[in-house]
Phi, psi and omega in degrees: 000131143309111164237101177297116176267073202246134187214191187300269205237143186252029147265315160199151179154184194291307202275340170289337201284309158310317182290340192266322177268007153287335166259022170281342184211108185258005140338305226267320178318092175267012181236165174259132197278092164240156182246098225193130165217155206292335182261214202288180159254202201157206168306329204242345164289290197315307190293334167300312153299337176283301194286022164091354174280186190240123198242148206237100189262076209257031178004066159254163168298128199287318190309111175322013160278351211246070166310315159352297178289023170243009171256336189302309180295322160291340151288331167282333186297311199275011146231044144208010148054036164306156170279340201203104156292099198269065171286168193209114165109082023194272173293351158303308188274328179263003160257330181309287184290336187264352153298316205285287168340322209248352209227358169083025189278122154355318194208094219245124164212104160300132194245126176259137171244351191247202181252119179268033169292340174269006164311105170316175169294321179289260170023272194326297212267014148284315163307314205277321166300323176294274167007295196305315153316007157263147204285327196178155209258129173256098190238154215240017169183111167015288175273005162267338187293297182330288170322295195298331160306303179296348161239056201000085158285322204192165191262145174302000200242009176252350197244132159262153208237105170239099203273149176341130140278153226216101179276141151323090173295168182284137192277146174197135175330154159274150172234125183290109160249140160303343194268137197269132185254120172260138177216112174251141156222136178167146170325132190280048155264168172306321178308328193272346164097011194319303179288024185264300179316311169284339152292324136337337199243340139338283179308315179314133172302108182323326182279347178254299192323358183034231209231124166257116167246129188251117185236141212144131162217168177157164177343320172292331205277005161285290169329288171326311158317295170345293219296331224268326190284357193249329197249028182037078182233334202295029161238007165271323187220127191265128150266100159300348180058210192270112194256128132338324194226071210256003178284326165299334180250359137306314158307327181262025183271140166281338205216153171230116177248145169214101177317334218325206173250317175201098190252125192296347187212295233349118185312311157337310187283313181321293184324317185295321198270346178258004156239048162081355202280147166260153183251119159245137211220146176298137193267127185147153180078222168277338198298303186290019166277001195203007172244071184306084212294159208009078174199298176221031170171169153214158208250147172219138156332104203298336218278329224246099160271002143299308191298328165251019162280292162009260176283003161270359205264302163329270196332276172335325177267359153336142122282140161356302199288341199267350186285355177292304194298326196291329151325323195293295177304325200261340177272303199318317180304334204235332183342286227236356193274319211243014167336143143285353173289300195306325207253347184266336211274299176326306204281286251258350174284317199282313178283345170292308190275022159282316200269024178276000000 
């Protein structure tokens, strides 16, 4: 089968982080592969093209407003003929599908990647309306199925739960600091909370609270810099921008924090726990399906900068050793779950049984 995988955008984020470890062993690939986003490229086009697939960049302007991009899409899709269009990602799935409709393909499989509870009523009865042209719904956590059913995007007995596959990230020395190193990585938006994060971090006894390093870029980061240089933190909190390899400065964290409000999967903390790490994460979203608090992580109220002045206050008062065993506790927990085998054998059964 031809199959089109079409999302937002192809440069770096949660849903390029899938696309890239779905082609990490293109062995496993039994269909043929195209790749494509309604915005920009990037980081997650090029790797796609250095491994032999074929990626399709159309830079239009993203915004579901822009009907223009479902004729624009639907012309090329009827001169390359997928059997089965797979979109990802909020405008990616409403110009994708109702392209993939006007352009006749066969066979429509939506992926919801975030928690669409904050979806307007106008929202709600666009989605609910798209939806109905899918053979079937891909929610990427429980609890995003869960949402969409309750607030009938789609019936529940139409949406499958295909949780991320997650790659083995690369080993790298730990370097021994005095100082306790916290490291978020993830897009500098508003969802991810940051600034909750520097305020909180703020608060921390200066002689304890060690180094907050932030890797990452995105809309936020001037402000968030701003915020960090107004409260005298900038020899405290590292702005790193956009890293290739961000798994390296994952590696030198005692702690991997990710504030967000409600991250529908996320992968990153999987990565941070498959390289041993224990994690502290905003409660919400997909996350407590693999995270336990004080057990292989610990969880705090994104609402709250009490609560996680709190629990860094914890954390801080640890020994080394024991956030280790929770690090410890935390790849084992995650190790064997979040397979690229487990996830293609998923995806690629799920595009077999449309066509039965």
């Amino acid at each position: 089968m031809k199959i089109l995988r079409l999302t937002t955008l192809l440069d770096f984020g949660g849903q390029e982080k899938q696309y890239i470890s779905f082609t990490e062993k293109p062995e496993l690939l039994k269909n043929e592969y195209i790749f494509a986003s309604v915005g920009y490229g990037g980081f997650a086009e090029n790797v796609l093209k250095e491994r032999g697939f074929s990626v399709k960049v159309f830079n239009l302007p993203v915004a579901h407003k822009n009907l223009k991009n479902i004729f624009t899409i639907a012309k090329w899709l009827k001169e390359i003929k997928p059997d089965l269009i797979h979109t990802a990602a909020s405008e990616a799935n409403f110009h994708g599908v109702l392209a993939a409709k006007l352009a006749g393909i066969p066979c429509v499989v939506v992926e919801e990647i975030g928690v669409p509870n904050n979806h307007s009523i106008i929202a709600r009865q666009v989605f609910r309306f798209i939806y109905k042209f899918a053979n079937v719904i891909i929610a990427i956590s429980e609890n995003v199925k869960n949402v969409i059913a309750e607030i009938k995007e789609a019936p529940i007995n139409k949406i499958k739960v295909i949780y991320n596959p997650v790659s083995q990230p690369p080993s790298y020395p730990k370097i021994e600091n005095k100082k306790f190193q916290w490291v978020f990585v993830s897009r500098l938006i508003a969802r991810k909370n940051v600034t909750t994060l520097i305020k909180a971090f703020s608060k921390l006894n200066p002689e304890k609270r060690g180094i907050l390093h932030i890797v990452g870029d995105g809309v936020e980061r001037n402000v968030l810099e701003k915020e960090a240089l107004e409260l005298n933190l900038e020899n405290e909190i590292c702005f790193h921008g956009f890293q290739a390899e961000p798994e390296k400065f994952i590696s030198q964290a005692d702690v991997f924090v990710l504030p967000a409000f409600d991250e529908g999967f996320g992968i990153v903390i999987i990565e941070a726990m498959l390289q041993g790490k224990a994690c502290l994460c905003g409660k919400g979203g997909g996350i407590p399906e693999y995270l336990t608090d004080n057990w292989n992580g610990w969880f705090f109220d994104p609402y709250s900068v009490d609560d996680l002045i709190v629990t860094m206050n914890h954390i801080l008062g640890l020994n080394k050793q024991i956030i280790n065993e929770i690090g410890e506790k935390a790849y084992s927990s995650v190790k064997d779950k979040f397979t690229i085998e487990r996830y293609v054998e998923n995806v690629e059964k799920l595009y077999n049984s449309l066509f039965k």
